[in-house]
matplotlib code that plots the C-alpha trace (Angstrom):
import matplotlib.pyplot as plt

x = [-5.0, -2.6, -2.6, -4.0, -7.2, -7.8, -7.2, -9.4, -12.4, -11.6, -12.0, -15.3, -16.6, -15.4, -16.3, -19.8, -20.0, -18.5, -21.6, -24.2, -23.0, -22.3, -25.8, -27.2, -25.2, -26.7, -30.4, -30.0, -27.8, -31.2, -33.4, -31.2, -31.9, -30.6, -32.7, -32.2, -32.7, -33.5, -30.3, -28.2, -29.6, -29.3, -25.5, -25.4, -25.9, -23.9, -20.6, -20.5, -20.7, -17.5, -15.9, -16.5, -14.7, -11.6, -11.3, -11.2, -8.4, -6.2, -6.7, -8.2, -10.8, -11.7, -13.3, -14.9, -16.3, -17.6, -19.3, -21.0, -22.8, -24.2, -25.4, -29.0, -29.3, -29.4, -31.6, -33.9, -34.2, -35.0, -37.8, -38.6, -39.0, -41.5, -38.5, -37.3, -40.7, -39.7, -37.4, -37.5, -38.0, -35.2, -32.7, -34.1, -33.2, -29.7, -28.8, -30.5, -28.5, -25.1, -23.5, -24.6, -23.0, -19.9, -19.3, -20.2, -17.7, -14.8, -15.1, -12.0, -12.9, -16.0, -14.2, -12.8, -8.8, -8.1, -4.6, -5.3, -7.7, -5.9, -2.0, -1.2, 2.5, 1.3, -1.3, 0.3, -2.1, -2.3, -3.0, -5.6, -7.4, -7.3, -8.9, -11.6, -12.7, -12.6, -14.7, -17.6, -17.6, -18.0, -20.4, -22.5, -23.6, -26.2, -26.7, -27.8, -29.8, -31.4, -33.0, -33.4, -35.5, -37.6, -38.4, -39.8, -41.3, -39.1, -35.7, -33.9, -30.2, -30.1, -27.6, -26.2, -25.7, -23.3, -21.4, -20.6, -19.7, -16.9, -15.2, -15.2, -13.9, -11.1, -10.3, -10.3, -8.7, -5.5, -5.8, -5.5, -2.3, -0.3, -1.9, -1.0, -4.0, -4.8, -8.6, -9.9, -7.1, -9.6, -13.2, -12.7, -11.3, -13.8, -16.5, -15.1, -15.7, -19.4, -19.8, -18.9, -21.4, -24.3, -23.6, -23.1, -26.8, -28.8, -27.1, -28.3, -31.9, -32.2, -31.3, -33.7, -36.6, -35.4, -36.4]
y = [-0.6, 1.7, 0.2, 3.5, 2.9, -0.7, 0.4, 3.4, 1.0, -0.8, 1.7, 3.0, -0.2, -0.1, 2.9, 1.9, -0.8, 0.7, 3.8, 1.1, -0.2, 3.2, 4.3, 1.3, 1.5, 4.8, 3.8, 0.8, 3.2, 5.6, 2.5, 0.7, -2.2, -3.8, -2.3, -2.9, 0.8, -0.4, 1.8, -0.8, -3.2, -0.4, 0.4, -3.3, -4.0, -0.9, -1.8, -5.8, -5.0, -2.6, -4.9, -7.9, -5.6, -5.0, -8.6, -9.6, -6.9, -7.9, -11.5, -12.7, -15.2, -15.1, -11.3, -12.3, -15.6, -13.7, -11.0, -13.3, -15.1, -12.3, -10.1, -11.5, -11.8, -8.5, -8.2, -10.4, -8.4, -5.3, -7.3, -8.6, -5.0, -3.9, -1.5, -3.2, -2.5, 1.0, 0.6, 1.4, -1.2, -0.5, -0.4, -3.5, -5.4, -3.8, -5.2, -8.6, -8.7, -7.2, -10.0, -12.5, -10.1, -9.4, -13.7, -13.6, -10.4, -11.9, -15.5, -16.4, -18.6, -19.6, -20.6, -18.3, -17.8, -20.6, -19.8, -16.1, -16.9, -20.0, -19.5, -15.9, -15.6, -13.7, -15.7, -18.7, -22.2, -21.5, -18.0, -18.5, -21.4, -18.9, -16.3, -18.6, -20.2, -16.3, -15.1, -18.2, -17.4, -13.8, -14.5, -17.0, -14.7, -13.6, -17.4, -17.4, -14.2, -14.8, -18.2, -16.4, -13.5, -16.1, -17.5, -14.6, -13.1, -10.1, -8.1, -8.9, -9.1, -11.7, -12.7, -15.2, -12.8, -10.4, -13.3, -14.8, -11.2, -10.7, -14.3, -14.0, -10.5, -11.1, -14.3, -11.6, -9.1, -12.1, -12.7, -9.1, -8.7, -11.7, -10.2, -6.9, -5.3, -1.9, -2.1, -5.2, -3.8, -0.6, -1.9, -5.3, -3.2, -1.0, -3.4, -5.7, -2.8, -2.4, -6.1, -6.3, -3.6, -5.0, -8.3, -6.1, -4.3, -7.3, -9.2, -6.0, -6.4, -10.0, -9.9, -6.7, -8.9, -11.9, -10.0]
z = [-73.9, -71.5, -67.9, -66.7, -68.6, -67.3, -63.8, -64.6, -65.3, -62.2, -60.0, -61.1, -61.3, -57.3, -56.6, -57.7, -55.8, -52.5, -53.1, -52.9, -49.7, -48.4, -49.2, -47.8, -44.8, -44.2, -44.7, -42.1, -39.5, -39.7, -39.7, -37.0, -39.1, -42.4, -45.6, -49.0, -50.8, -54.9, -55.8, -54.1, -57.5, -59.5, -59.1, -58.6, -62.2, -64.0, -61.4, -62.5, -65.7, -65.7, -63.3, -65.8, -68.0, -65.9, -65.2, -69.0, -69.6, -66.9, -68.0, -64.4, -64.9, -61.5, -61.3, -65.0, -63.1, -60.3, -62.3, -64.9, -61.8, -59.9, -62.6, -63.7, -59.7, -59.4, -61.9, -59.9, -56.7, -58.7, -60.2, -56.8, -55.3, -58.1, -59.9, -62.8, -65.0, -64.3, -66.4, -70.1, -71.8, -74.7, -71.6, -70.1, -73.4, -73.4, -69.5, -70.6, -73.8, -72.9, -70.8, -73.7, -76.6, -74.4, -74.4, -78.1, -78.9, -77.1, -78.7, -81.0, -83.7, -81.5, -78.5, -76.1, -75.6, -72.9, -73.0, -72.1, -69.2, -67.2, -68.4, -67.4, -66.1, -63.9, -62.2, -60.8, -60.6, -56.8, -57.0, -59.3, -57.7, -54.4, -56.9, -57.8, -54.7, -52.8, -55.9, -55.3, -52.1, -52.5, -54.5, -53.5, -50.7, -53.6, -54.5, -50.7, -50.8, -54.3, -52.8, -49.5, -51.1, -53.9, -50.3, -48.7, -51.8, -51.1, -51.6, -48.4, -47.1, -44.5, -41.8, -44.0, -46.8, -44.9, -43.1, -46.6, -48.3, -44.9, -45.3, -49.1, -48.8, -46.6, -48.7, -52.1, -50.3, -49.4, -52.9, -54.0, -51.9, -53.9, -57.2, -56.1, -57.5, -55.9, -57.2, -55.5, -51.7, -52.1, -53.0, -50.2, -47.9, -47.8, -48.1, -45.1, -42.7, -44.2, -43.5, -40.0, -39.1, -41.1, -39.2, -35.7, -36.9, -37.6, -34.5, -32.3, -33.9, -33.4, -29.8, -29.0, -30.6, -28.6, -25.2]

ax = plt.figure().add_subplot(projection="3d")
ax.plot(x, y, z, "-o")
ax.set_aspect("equal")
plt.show()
C-alpha cells in the first residue's frame, strides 16, 4: 500500500479525534465547565478504529496497543449516557465485532507476525519501549475515567483524566519526533493544548466552588 494512503488513514483517524476535543472544548468554554457532549464517544469509536489501522500498516505495535484498549471503553460511556441503544442494532454488532475480526483477519497461520510487530528496523528496542509506555499512559487516562464514570454512574472527564491525557501526550509527541511521524506531531500537538485548558477549566471551577 503506497505511503500516501497509510498516512491518509492516519490523518483522518486524527482529524477525528482532534473534532471531538474541539467540539468538546467548545461545549465546556460555553458551559465554563468540563462536559462530555455523546459525539465525543461517537467519533471516539470510528477514529480508533482507523488509527488501529494506521498502526498495523506502519508496523507500530504501540498505536495498535493503544487503540485495542480504549475502544470497548468508549463503547462504555456511550452506554453509560443512555446513546448507545440508539444505535441500530446491525451497527452495534459491526463495532462489537470489528476489533475481534480485525485480530482474526491479520493472524498468520493462527499466530500473528511477531517479527513484523517487535523487529522493525525502523523502530529501535528503546524507541519502541518509549512508544509503549507513552501509549499506556495515554491511555490509561480512559482506564482512569472508565472506573471513575462506573463510580458515578455517569459519563464524566475528571481532573485525573486530562492530567494523564497531557503527560502521555507530550511523552507521544517525544516519541513521534524520533519516529518522525507527522500524524501523531499533528493530532498530540493539538490535543496537548486542549488538555492544558480542560485542566485550567476544571481547576477554575473547583476553586469558585471552594469559596
Amino acid at each position: 500500500m503506497s505511503h500516501w494512503l497509510i498516512y491518509s488513514i492516519g490523518f483522518v483517524a486524527q482529524i477525528l479525534f482532534s473534532s471531538r476535543l474541539l467540539i468538546q472544548w467548545v461545549v465546556s468554554e460555553r458551559q465554563q465547565k468540563v462536559i462530555t457532549p455523546s459525539t465525543f464517544w461517537t467519533l471516539s469509536i470510528v477514529a480508533s478504529f482507523l488509527l488501529f489501522i494506521y498502526g498495523y500498516l506502519r508496523q507500530d505495535f504501540a498505536i495498535m496497543l493503544g487503540q485495542c484498549i480504549t475502544y470497548f471503553i468508549y463503547i462504555r460511556n456511550l452506554q453509560l449516557q443512555g446513546e448507545w441503544h440508539k444505535v441500530h442494532p446491525v451497527l452495534q454488532w459491526v463495532l462489537l465485532l470489528v476489533p475481534t475480526l480485525i485480530i482474526i483477519y491479520y493472524f498468520n497461520n493462527n499466530r500473528i507476525d511477531v517479527d513484523i510487530l517487535f523487529k522493525n528496523k525502523d523502530i529501535p528496542l528503546w524507541l519502541l519501549l518509549l512508544g509503549i509506555v507513552s501509549q499506556l499512559i495515554f491511555t490509561f487516562r480512559f482506564v482512569y475515567q472508565w472506573l471513575y464514570s462506573e463510580h458515578k454512574k455517569e459519563s464524566a472527564l475528571p481532573f485525573g483524566f486530562w492530567l494523564l491525557s497531557l503527560s502521555g501526550a507530550l511523552l507521544i509527541l517525544t516519541y513521534a519526533i524520533f519516529r518522525q511521524d507527522p500524524v501523531l506531531l499533528v493530532g498530540h500537538g493539538i490535543g496537548s493544548i486542549i488538555y492544558a485548558r480542560n485542566l485550567y477549566l476544571i481547576h477554575k471551577e473547583n476553586a469558585k466552588n471552594s469559596v
